[in-house]
C-alpha positions, 0 to 999 in steps of 0.5 A: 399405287403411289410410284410417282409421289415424290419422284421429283425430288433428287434424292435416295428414296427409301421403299418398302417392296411388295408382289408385283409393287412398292411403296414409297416411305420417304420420297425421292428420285431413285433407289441404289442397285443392291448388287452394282450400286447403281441409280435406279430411277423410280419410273425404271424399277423393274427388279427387287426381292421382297424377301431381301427388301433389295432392288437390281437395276437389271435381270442379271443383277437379280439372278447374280445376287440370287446365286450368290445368297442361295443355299445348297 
C-alpha cells in the first residue's frame, strides 16, 4: 500500500482506484468528492468506483451517484 506516500503535500492528488485500495499516481493531500466537490483527505477516503475511477466523501454520495448513472 502506498496511501501515505506524499500525503504531505497540499495539493489535489490524482489515484487510480482499485478493490478494496488505491493507488497514488501523482502525489498529494486530498482528492475532490465526485458528486459534491468536497476535499477528501487521503487518511479518510473510504468511497470510490472502480468502474467510474470516482470518489464520494460519504456513503450517500456514493449511492446518489449511483441512482443517478444507473440503468433501467
Amino acid at each position: 500500500m502506498n496511501r501515505i506516500e506524499g500525503a504531505g503535500r497540499g495539493g489535489e492528488a490524482r489515484l487510480r482506484y482499485l478493490d478494496g485500495d488505491f493507488q497514488i499516481v501523482t502525489p498529494g493531500s486530498f482528492v475532490r468528492c465526485a458528486v459534491t466537490g468536497r476535499k477528501i483527505p487521503l487518511d479518510e477516503l473510504r468511497y470510490w468506483n472502480v468502474e467510474r475511477q470516482e470518489a464520494y466523501c460519504d456513503a450517500a454520495a456514493s449511492l446518489a451517484r449511483h441512482l443517478e448513472t444507473r440503468q433501467g
